[in-house]
TIMAR-549156 format. One record per residue (C-alpha): x, y, z. Coordinates in pm, whole numbers, padded with zeros to 5 digits, always signed. Layout:
REM residues N
XYZ/...
//
This chain:
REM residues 204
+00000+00000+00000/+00284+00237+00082/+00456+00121-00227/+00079+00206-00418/+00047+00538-00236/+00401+00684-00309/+00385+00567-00718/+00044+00763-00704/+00223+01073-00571/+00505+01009-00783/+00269+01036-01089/+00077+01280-00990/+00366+01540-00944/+00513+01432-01291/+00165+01516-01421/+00164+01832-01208/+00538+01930-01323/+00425+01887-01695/+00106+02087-01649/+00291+02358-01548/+00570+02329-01761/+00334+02377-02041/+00160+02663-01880/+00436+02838-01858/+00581+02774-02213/+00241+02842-02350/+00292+03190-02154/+00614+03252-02258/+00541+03173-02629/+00256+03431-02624/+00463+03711-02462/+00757+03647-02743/+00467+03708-03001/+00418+04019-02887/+00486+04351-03010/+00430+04566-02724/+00466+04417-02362/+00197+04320-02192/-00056+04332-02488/-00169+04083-02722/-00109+04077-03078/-00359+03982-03319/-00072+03808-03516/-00065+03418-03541/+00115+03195-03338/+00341+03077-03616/+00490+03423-03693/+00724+03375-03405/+00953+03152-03686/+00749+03196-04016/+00998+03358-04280/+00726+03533-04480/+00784+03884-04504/+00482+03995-04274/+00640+03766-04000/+00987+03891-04039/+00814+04289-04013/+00598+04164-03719/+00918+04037-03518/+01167+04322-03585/+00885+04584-03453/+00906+04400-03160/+01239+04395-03097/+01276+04741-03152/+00974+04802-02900/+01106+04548-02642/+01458+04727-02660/+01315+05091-02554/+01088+04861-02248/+01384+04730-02149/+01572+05072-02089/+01476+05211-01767/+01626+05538-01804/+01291+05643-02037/+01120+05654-01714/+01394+05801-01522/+01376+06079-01809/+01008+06110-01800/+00953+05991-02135/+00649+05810-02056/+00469+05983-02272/+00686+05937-02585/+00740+05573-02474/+00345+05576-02474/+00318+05713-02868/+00566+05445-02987/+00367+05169-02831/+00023+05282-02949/+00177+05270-03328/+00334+04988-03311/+00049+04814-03219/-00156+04998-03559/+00103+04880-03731/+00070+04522-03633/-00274+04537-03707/-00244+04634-04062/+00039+04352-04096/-00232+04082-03990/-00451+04224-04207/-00237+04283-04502/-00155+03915-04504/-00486+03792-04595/-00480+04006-04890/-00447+03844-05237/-00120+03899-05464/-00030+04171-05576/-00224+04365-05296/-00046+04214-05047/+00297+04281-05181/+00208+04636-05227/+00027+04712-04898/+00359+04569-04751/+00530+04802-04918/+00380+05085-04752/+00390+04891-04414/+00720+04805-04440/+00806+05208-04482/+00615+05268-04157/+00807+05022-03918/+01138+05090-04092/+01060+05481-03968/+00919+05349-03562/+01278+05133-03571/+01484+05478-03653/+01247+05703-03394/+01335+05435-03139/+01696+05420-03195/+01706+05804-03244/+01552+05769-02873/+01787+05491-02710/+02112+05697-02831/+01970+06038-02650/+01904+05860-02347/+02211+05678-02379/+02395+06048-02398/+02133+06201-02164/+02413+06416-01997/+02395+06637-02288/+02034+06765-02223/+02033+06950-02569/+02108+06670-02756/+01796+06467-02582/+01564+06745-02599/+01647+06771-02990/+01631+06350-03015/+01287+06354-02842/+01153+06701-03085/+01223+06482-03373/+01044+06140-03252/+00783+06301-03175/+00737+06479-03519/+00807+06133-03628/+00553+05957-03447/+00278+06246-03551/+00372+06157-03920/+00313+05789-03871/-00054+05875-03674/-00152+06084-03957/-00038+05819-04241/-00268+05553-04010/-00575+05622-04225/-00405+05493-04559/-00299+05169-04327/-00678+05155-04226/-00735+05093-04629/-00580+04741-04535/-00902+04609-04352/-01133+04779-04599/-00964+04582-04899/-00971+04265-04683/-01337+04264-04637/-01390+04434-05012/-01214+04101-05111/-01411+03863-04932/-01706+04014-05020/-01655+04051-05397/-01733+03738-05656/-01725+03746-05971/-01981+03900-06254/-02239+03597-06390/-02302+03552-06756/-02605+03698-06744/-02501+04032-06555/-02205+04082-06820/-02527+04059-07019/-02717+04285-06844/-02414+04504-06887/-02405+04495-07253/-02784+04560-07224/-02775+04876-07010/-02485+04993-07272/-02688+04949-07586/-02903+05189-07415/-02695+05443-07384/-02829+05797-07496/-02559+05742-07822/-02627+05408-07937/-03024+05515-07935/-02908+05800-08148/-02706+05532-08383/-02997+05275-08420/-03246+05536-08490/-03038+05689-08753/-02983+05369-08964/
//
């Protein structure tokens, strides 16, 4: 019985251990995937390794996010607010990623594009950032750093609106199907009745 009892707790706290090994890695999986800390990304799970272009976007804008999070002098600086403007367009950006990637070829390549131009520009604002902190004893030169990101980061809230085209396409795409025989018909129809045809027939 004491043999029976101690393979039951054996079991039970290799069970246990693996519950809560995969808890955790589940955790830490989903926190990698992100692009801000501490909030979710609409991006799939398979991004965290996909090489598609999207995925490759997706991960450097978090890097580049993660790196200013991890410096504690933007806090120490009072940058909050700054720190604040780069997370809230990162995360629009990630949004029109995911949604980019369900549009068809060549729509997708070219909203890319565009994306691509966006999170290229967040990566220099933040690095612009990192270096004046990093030289913060020259309060000029951070006070200059932190004028430019934020003209920077004004630009990129303004251009939003052309990356909110992205989800219009995606559900103008869905939505569309092609034109039946008989409306291409119809078509040719409504044509024939065109003020200038009528004019043609009736002068023959």
């Amino acid at each position: 019985m004491i043999i029976t009892a101690l393979l039951v707790l054996s079991v039970a706290a290799i069970v246990g251990f693996g519950v809560a090994l995969a808890v955790r890695s589940k955790k830490e999986f989903a926190e990698q995937n992100q692009v801000v800390p501490g909030c979710s990304s609409p991006a799939p799970a398979n991004w965290a390794g996909a090489h598609t272009r999207e995925a490759k976007l997706h991960r450097s804008l978090g890097d580049a996010v993660k790196s200013a999070h991890g410096d504690r002098r933007f806090d120490e600086l009072g940058l909050a607010a700054q720190m604040a403007g780069i997370d809230a367009q990162a995360l629009a950006i990630d949004e029109h990623l995911v949604a980019a990637a369900a549009l068809p070829e060549p729509q997708r390549t070219a909203m890319l594009d565009a994306i691509e131009t966006h999170v290229v520009e967040l990566e220099r604002t933040i690095a612009d950032l990192v270096m004046g902190v990093s030289v913060s004893d020259s309060l000029e030169l951070l006070e200059q750093m932190v004028s430019t990101a934020e003209i920077r980061l004004q630009a990129l809230a303004q251009a939003r609106p052309e990356g909110d085209q992205v989800g219009r396409e995606v559900s103008d795409n869905a939505g569309s199907a092609p034109a039946t025989g008989s409306e291409a018909g119809d078509n040719t129809t409504d044509t024939g009745d065109e003020p200038g045809a009528a004019s043609a027939a009736a002068s023959s």
